[in-house]
Structure formats: structure tokens, C-alpha cells
N, C-alpha and C positions, 0 to 999 in steps of 0.2 A: 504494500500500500504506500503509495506517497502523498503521506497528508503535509499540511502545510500550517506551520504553527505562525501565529499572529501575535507572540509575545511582545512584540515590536511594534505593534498597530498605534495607529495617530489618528489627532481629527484635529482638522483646522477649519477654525469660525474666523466669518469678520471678512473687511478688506479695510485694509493689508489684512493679511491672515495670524491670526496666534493661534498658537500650536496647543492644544491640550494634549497630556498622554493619558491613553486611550486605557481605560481597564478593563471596560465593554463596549460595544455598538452593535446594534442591529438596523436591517434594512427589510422590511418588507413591502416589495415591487407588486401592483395587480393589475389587472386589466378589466374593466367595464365589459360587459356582453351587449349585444344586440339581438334581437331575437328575429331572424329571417325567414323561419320556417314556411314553409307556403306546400303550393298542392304540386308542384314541381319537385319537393324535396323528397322522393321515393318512400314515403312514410319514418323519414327518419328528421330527424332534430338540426336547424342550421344554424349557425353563429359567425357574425362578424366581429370582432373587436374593433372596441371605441377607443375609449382616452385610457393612457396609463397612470397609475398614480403612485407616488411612496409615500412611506413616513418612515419615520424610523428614532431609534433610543439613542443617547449616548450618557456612560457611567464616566468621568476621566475626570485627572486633576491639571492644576494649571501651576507650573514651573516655571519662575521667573528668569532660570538659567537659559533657557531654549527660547524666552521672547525676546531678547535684545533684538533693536533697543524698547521693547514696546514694555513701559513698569509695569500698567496693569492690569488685571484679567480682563477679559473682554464682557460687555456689557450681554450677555444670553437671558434677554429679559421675553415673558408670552406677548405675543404680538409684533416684537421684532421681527423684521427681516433678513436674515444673513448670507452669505453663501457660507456653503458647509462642506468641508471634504473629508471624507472617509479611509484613510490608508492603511492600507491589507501589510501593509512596511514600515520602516521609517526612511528607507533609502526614499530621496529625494526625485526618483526618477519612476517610484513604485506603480504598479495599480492601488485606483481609486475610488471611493466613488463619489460622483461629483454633483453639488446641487448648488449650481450659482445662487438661485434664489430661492428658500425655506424661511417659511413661518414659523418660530417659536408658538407651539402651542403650551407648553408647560415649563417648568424650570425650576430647578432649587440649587441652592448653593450650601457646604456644612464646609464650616472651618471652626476646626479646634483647636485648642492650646497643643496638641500633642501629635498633631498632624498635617496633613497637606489642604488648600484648599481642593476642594471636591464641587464636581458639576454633574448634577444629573438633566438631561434635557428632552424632549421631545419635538420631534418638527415634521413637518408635510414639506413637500416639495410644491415651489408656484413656477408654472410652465416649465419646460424641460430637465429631464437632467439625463446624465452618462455612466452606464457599469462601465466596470473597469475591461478596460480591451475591446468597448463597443464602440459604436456612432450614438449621434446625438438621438433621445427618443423622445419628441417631441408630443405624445400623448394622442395622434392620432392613427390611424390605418387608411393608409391613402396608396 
């Protein structure tokens, strides 16, 4: 089996972008149905896909070391806008996955006396975005 370990995974919010390291992320990508069926369809079921959409989680903390020169965390408030990128690496040249523009739907920040700041966040994607090693997917079927 060759799996591929993510101990290295990043996410970067914002433009210019700050870096958080990643502890977790998810991405779950769907796609809208249409329902085509008609009396042409040999008694079976037809579907075209509509608009694609994501959301996705991210758990990561924010390291002042890795934002030079940017001092402070970056502002991940609900209702913000950001772009957001997802790195399956930390190499600089990695796969990503890439959402210029996402809505902060939720957010929380914990910082303790005894630990790192910490970012938990939620977001949708607004008009397109890219897996890693794809083209652009614009949300419809054309």
C-alpha cells in the first residue's frame, strides 16, 4: 500500500496569506442532481449534474515563527471572506486545495496560558475552487 501521510499539512487564510499548521482539515466536495428522466429514458433513472459545492473544517494553530513578517493571527471571523488553501504538504510547490473565495461560517479561537493559539473554523466555498492536480471547477456542467 502506499499511503501518504499529511503530518506536514498546512492551511493558508487571508491575502497575503498566513500560514496556520494544520492539525486537521476536511473537505467535502458534492454535486446538485437534476432530474431528466423522461419517457425516452428506457425505464431507467437520468441525471445531469448542476452546481458543485464544498465546505469544509479546519483544527490548526497559528505560529508566529512561519508568519514573518505578518505579527498577527489572521482575523477568521463568520461572515468573513477569505481565500483558503488546503496543503496535503508543506513543500511550497505541494498539492492543494484551493478556495480563493470562502465564507467563514463559524469560528473559534482557544488560547491558553500553556499552549499555542488554536483555530477551529468552518467555511463554504463562493464561486469556484481547485483539487489538487485539477482545473478550475466552476460549479456548473456545461
Amino acid at each position: 500500500m502506499a499511503a501518504c501521510s499529511t503530518k506536514n499539512a498546512r492551511v493558508e487564510v487571508g491575502t497575503p496569506f498566513s500560514t496556520l499548521e494544520a492539525t486537521k482539515w476536511t473537505v467535502e466536495a458534492r454535486a446538485d442532481e437534476i432530474d431528466v428522466t423522461n419517457f425516452e429514458s428506457g425505464g431507467y433513472t437520468d441525471y445531469l449534474t448542476s452546481y458543485i459545492d464544498a465546505n469544509g473544517t479546519v483544527d490548526a494553530f497559528w505560529d508566529k515563527s512561519t508568519n514573518v513578517p505578518f505579527a498577527d493571527p489572521p482575523l477568521v471571523l463568520p461572515g468573513n471572506q477569505l481565500a483558503v488553501r488546503l496543503h496535503l504538504h508543506k513543500n511550497t510547490v505541494d498539492a492543494y486545495y484551493d478556495f480563493p473565495v470562502a465564507i467563514i461560517l463559524s469560528s473559534s479561537v482557544d488560547a491558553a496560558v500553556r499552549d499555542v493559539i488554536r483555530y477551529n473554523f468552518t467555511f463554504r466555498n463562493k464561486g469556484y475552487f481547485v483539487y489538487p492536480g485539477a482545473t478550475l471547477f466552476n460549479g456548473i456542467d456545461e
